[in-house]
C-alpha positions as CSV (number, residue, x, y, z in Angstrom):
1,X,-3.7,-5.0,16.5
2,X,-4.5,-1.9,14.4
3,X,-1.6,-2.9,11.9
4,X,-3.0,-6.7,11.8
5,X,-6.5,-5.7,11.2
6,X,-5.5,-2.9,8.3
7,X,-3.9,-5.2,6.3
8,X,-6.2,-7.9,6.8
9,X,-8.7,-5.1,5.2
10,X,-6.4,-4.1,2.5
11,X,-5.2,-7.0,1.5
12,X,-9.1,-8.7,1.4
13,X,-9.6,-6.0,-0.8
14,X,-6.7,-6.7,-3.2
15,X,-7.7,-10.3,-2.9
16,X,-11.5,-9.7,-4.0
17,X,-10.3,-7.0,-6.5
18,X,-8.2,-10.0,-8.0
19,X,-10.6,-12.4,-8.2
20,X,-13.4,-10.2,-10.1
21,X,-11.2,-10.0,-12.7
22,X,-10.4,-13.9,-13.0
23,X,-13.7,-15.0,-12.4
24,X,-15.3,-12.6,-14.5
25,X,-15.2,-13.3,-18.3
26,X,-15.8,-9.7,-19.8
27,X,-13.0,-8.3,-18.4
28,X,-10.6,-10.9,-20.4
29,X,-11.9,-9.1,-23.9
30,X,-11.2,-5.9,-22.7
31,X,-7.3,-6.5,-21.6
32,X,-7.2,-8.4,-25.1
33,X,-8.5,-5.6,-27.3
34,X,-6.6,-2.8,-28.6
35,X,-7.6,0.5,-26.7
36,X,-7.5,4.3,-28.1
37,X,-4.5,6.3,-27.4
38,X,-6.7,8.3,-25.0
39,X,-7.4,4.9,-22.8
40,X,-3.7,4.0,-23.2
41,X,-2.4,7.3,-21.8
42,X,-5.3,7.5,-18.9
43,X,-3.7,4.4,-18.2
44,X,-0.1,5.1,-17.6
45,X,-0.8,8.3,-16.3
46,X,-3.1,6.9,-13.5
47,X,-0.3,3.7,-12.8
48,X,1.9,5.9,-12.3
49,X,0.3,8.9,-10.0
50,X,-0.7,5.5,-7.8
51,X,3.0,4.2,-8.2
52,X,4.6,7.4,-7.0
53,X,2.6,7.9,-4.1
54,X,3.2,3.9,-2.5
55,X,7.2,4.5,-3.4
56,X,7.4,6.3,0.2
57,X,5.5,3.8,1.7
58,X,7.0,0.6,0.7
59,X,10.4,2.5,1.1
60,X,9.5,3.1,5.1
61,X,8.4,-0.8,5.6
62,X,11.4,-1.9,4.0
63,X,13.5,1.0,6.3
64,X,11.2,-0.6,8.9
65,X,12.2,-4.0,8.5
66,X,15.7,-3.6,8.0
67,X,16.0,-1.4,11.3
68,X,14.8,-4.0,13.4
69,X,17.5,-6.4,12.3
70,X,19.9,-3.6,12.6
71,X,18.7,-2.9,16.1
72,X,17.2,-6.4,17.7
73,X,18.5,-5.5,21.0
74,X,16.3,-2.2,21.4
75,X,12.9,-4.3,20.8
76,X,10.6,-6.4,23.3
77,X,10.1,-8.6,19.9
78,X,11.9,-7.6,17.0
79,X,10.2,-9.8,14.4
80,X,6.7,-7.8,15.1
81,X,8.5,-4.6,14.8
82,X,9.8,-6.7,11.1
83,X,6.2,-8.4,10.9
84,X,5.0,-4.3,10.2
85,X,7.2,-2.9,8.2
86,X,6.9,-6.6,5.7
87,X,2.9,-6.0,6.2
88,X,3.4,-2.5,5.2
89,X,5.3,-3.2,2.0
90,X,3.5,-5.9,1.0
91,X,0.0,-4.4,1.5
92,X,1.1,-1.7,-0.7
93,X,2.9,-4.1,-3.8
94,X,-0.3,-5.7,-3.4
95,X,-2.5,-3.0,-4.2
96,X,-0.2,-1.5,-7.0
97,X,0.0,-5.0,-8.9
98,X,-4.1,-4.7,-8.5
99,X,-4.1,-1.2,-9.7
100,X,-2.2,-2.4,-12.8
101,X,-5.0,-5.5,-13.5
102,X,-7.4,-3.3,-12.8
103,X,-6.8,-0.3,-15.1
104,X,-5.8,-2.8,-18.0
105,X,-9.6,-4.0,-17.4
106,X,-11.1,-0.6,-18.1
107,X,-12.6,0.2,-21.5
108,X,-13.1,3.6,-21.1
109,X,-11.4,6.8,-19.3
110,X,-14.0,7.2,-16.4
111,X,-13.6,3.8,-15.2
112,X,-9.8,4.3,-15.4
113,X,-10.3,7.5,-13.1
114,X,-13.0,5.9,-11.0
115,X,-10.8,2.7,-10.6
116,X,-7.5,4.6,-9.6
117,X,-9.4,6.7,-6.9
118,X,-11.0,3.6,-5.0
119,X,-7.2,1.6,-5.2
120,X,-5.7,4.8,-4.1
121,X,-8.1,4.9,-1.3
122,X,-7.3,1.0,-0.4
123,X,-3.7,1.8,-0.1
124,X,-4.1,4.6,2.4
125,X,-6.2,2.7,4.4
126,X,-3.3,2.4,7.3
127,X,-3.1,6.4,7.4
128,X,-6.8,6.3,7.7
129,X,-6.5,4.3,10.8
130,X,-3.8,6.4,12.3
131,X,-6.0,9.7,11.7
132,X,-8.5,7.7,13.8
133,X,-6.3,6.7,16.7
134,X,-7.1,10.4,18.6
135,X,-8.0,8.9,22.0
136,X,-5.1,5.9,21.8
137,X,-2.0,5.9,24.5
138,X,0.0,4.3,22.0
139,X,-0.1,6.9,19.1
140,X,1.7,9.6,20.9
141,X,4.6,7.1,20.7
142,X,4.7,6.5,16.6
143,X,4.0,10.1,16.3
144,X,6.5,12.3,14.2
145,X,6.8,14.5,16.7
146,X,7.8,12.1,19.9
147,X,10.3,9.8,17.6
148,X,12.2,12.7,15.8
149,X,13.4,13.6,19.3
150,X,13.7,10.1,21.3
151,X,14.4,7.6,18.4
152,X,17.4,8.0,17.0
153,X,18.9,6.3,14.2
154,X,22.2,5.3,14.1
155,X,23.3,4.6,10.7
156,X,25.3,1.4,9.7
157,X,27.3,-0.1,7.5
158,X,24.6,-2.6,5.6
């Protein structure tokens, strides 16, 4: 339920995110107009700081999914365990491909920056929610901890 409802939150947020900037008519002048070098470089630096960071992330939903293929027999239902790691991956292409509109929508530097921080807060919204799960059964069993030692992966051939 906690993985349903955090991407249903993150990915309302990319949604609204995307349609401020096709409904609203100033920011199709500023993605038009040539910028500054300074703007330019905030950019890139700040697209790819936010890239960097979701590369783990969309690399363990995609590990994830492909596990559960991999290892159907181990799992109650194997398409939620794939359902998670796809929700996982897509939440977080989803909120770089906004993080791209959205910093090509900024006219100046402190909008870049104040832009990055609030998409980079969106896309750690599922390790927000797992901070939060103190009092949960269920969290001692997706803890590091617990699946280093009782999970083990056994590598194959695809």
């Amino acid at each position: 339920m906690h993985v349903f409802l955090t991407f249903i939150f993150q990915f309302l947020l990319v949604v609204m995110t995307f349609g401020e900037l096709i409904t609203n008519c100033s920011y199709y002048y500023i993605i038009l107009e040539n910028t500054g070098l300074p703007i330019i470089f905030g950019r890139f630096i700040c697209a790819t700081i936010l890239h960097l960071s979701l590369i783990d992330e969309v690399n363990h939903g995609l590990g994830m999914m492909k596990y559960s293929c991999n290892h159907a027999y181990k799992f109650k239902n194997y398409w939620m365990a794939y359902l998670c790691g796809f929700l996982q991956a897509f939440a977080c292409l989803g909120v770089e491909i906004a993080n791209i509109g959205v910093l090509c929508s900024a006219n100046d530097t402190i909008d870049i920056v104040f832009n990055f921080i609030a998409l980079a807060v969106i896309a750690d919204f599922d390790n927000y929610v797992f901070g939060s799960m103190k009092a949960e059964g269920l969290r001692e069993l997706i803890d590091e901890e617990f699946t280093s030692k009782h999970i083990v992966v056994a590598h194959t051939t695809s």
